[in-house]
C-alpha positions in Angstrom: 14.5 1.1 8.0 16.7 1.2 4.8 14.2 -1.3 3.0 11.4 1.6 3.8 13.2 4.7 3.1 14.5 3.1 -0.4 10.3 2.3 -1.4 9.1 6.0 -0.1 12.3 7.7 -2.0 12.1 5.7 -5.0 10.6 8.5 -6.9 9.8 7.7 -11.0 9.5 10.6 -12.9 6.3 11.0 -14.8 7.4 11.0 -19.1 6.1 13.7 -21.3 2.9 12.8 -23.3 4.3 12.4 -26.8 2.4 12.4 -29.9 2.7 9.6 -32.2 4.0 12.7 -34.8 6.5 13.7 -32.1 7.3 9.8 -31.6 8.1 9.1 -34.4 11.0 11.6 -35.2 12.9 10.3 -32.7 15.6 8.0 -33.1 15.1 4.4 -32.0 17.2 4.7 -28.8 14.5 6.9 -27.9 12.0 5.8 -28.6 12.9 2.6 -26.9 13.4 4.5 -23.7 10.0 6.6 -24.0 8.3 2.9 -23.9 10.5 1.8 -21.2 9.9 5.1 -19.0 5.9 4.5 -20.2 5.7 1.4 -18.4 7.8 2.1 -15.4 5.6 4.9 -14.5 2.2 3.4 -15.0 3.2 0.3 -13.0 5.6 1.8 -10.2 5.1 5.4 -10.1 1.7 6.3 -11.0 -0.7 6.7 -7.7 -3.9 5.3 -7.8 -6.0 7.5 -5.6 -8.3 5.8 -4.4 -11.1 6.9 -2.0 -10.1 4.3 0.5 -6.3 5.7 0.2 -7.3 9.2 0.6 -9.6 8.1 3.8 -6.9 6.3 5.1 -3.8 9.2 4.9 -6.3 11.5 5.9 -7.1 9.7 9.2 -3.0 9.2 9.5 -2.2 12.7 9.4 -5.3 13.8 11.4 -4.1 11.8 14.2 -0.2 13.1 13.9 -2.0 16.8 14.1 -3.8 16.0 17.5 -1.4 13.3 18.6 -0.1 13.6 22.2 2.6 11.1 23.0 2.6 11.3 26.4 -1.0 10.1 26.8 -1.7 6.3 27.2 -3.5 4.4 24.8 -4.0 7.1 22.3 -6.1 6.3 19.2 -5.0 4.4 16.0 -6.0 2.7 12.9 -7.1 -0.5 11.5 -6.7 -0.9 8.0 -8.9 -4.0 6.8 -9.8 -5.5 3.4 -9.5 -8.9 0.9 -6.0 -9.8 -0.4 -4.7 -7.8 -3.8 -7.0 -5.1 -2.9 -4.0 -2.6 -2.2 -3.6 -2.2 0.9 0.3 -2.5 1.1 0.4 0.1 -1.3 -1.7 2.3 0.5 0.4 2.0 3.6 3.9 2.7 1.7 1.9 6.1 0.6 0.9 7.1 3.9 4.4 6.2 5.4 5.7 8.7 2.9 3.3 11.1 4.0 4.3 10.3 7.6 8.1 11.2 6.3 6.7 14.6 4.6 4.9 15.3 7.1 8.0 15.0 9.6 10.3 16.8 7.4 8.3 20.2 7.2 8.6 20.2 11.1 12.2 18.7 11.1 14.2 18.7 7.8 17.2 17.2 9.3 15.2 14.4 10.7 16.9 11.9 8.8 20.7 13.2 9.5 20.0 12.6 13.1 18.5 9.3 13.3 15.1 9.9 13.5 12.2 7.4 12.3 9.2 9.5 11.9 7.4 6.2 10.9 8.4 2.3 11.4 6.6 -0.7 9.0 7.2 -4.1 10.0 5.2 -7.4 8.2 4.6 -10.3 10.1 5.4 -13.0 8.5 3.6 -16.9 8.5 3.7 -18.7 12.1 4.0 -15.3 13.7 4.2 -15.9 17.2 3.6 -12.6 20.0 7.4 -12.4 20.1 7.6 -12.0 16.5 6.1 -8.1 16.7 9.0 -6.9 19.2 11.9 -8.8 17.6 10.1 -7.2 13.7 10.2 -3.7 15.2 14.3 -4.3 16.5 15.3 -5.7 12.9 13.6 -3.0 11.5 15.8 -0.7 12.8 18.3 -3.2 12.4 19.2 -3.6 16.4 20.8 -7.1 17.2 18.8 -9.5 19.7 18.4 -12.7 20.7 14.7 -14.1 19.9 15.4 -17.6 21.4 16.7 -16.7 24.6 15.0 -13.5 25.1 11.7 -13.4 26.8 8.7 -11.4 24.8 8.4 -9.0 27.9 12.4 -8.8 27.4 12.3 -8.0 23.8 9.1 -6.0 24.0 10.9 -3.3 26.7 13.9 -3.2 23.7 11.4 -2.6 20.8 9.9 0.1 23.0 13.2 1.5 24.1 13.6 1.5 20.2 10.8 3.2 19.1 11.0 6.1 22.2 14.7 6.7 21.1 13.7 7.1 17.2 11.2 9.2 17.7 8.9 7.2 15.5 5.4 8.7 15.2 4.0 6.5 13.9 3.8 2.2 13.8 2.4 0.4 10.5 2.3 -2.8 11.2 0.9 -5.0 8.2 0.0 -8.6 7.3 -1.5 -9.1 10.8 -3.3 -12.0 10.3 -0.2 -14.0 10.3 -0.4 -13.9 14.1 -2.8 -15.9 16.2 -5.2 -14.3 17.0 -7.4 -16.3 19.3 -7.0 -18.6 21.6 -4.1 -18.5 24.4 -1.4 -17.5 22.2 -4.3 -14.8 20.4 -5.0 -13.1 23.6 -0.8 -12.8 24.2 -0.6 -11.3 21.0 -3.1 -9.0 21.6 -1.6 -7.8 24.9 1.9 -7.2 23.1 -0.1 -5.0 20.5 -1.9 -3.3 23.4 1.5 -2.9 25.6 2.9 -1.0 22.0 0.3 1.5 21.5 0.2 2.2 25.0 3.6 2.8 25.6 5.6 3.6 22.4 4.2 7.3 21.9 3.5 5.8 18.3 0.5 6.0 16.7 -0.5 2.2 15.9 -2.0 1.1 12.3 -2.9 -2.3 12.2 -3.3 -3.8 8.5 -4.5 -7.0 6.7 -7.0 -9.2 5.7 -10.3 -9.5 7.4 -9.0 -8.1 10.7 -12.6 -7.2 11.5 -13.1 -11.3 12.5 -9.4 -11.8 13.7 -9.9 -9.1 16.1 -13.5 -9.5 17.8 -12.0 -11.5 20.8 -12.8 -9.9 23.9 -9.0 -8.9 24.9 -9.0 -7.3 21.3 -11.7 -5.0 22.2 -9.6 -2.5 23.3 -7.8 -1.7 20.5 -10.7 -1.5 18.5 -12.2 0.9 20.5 -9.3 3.0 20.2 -8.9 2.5 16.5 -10.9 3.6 13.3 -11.5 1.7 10.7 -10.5 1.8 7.3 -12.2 -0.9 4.8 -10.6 -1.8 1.2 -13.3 -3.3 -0.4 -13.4 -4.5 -4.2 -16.0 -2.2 -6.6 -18.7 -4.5 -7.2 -20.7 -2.8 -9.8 -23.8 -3.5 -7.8 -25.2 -0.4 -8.2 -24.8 2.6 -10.1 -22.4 4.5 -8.0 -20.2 1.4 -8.0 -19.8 1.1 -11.8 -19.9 4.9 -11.8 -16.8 4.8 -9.7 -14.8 1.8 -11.6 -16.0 3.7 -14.7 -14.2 6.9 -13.8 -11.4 4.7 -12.4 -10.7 2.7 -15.7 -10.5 5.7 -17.5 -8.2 8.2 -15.2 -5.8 4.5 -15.4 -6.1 4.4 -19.4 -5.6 8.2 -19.7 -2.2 7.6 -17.7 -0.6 5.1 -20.2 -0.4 8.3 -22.8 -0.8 5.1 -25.7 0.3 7.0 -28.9 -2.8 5.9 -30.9 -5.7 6.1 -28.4 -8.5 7.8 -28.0 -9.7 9.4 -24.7 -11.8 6.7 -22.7 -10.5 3.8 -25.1 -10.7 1.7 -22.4 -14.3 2.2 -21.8 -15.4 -0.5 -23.3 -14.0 -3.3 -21.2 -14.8 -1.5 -18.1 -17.5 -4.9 -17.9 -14.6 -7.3 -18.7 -12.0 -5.7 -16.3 -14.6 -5.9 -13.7 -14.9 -9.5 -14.5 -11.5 -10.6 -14.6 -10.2 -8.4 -11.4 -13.3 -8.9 -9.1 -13.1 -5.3 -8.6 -9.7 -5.4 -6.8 -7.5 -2.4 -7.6 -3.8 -4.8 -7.3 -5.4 -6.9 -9.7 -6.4 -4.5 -12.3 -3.1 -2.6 -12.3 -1.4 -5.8 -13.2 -3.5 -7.0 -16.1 -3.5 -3.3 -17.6 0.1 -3.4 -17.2 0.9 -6.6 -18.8 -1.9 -5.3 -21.5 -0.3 -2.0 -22.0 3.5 -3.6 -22.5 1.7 -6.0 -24.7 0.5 -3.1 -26.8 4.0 -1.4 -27.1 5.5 -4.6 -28.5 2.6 -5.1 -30.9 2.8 -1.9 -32.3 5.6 -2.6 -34.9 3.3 -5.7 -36.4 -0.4 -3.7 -35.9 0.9 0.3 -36.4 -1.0 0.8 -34.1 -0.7 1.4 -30.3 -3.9 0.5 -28.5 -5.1 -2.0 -26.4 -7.2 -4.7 -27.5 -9.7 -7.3 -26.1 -6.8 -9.7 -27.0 -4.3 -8.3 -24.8 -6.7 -8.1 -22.0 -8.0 -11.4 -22.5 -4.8 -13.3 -23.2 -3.4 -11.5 -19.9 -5.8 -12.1 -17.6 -6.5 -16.0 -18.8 -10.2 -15.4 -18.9 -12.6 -16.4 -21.9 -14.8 -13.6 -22.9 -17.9 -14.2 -24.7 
């Protein structure tokens, strides 16, 4: 819960735009910590808004609005999608709009033990047990996994999650667990015994769940789940490049580069595209690594601007 509370609080604080006039009157020290402060922000603090994220808090706090915790089985969410597309990400966001959320109806949630929302990862080799004995260490409550039994350490996760008031479950990485065969349709039970009886709102995350969770037993959740799909912008068609067009440039506006001009990244919008395969966790790594690249170049160039070389000697790819 700690873990959690530390990501949703860590809070960087967005640097004023500087000119390069303005940068260069000041001193050294500060300049060096404008650069730093630069990069923190545009790799850990800056939000990528995404129409898939706003879909997704959307449908999380829709669900908290009409959510009745007494009723069995209520509806949740599957969040689905290739790997690096930012999915993780998007579930830290909507746990802290869970926590937001929670606060303007309880500000002193926190003071008296409440956990408006609980995320948990399973982890490789998940087995059924794995979810209840996650949800306990999540709230950091000791328990035997070896000599427990799963129904045994499912009655304390649920005991756990009642007596927290969590609202809300994100569980992510799912496709660690089994998901067919014997141990499959056990897993699926335990998932089905949580979101019927924790009075938590379920979100299921990770990669392809759409195949994972087609067995028969698994129907039921999906029927009482929507589904939220992070796909990777293909440029296919023209609202596709449209989109990563629009996207390169609200990302290149937000490094505030001294020398730049509006929309300088423009034209690798085709290269990015290339080197990413459209996936947002990709992209926001290369420009990152570009963008420090840039900074430390700048004393050698005078400029600040990124090139085709940083881009291309980040991402390892050749470009004709």
């Amino acid at each position: 819960m700690d873990g959690l509370r530390q990501r949703i609080d860590n809070h960087i604080i967005r640097p004023d735009v500087l000119s390069r006039t303005d940068f260069d009157r000041c001193t050294e020290a500060e300049q060096v910590l404008y650069d730093d402060q630069r990069l923190q922000w545009f790799s850990n603090g800056l939000i990528v808004r995404t129409p898939a994220l706003r879909r997704l808090t959307m449908t999380g706090l829709s669900l908290l609005r009409v959510h009745n915790p007494s009723a069995v089985g209520e509806r949740g969410i599957v969040l689905t999608g290739p790997p690096h597309i930012g999915k993780t990400t998007a579930l830290i966001r909507l746990a802290a709009e869970v926590e937001q959320w929670a606060g303007k109806r309880a500000p002193d949630f926190r003071e008296t033990g409440r956990a408006p929302v609980a995320y948990i990862e399973m982890e490789p080799k998940a087995s059924p047990k794995s979810i209840a004995s996650s949800i306990l260490n999540f709230y950091g409550i000791p328990h035997s996994f070896k000599s427990a039994t799963q129904h045994q350490l499912t009655d304390q996760a649920l005991d756990a999650l009642r007596r927290r008031h969590t609202q809300m479950l994100i569980i992510d990485e799912l496709q660690m667990l089994k998901l067919d065969g014997k141990t499959g349709d056990d897993a699926v039970n335990s998932l089905k015994t949580i979101m019927n009886d924790s009075g938590a709102i379920c979100v299921f995350a990770g990669v392809d769940l759409l195949e994972g969770l087609s067995s028969r037993p698994a129907e039921q959740i999906m029927a009482r789940c929507q589904v939220t799909q992070m796909r990777p912008f293909l440029g296919s068609d023209d609202t596709s490049r449209g989109h990563w067009a629009s996207l390169i440039n609200s990302l290149g506006g937000a490094m505030h580069l001294l020398d730049a001009e509006p929309d300088h990244l423009a034209p690798y919008a085709d290269i990015l595209l290339t080197m990413t395969g459209g996936k947002i966790g990709d992209l926001r790594s290369i420009l990152a690594l570009a963008m420090a690249n840039a900074i430390t170049d700048r004393d050698d160039t005078g400029d600040e601007i990124i090139t085709q070389d940083h881009l291309v000697g980040v991402g390892q790819i050749g470009v004709a």
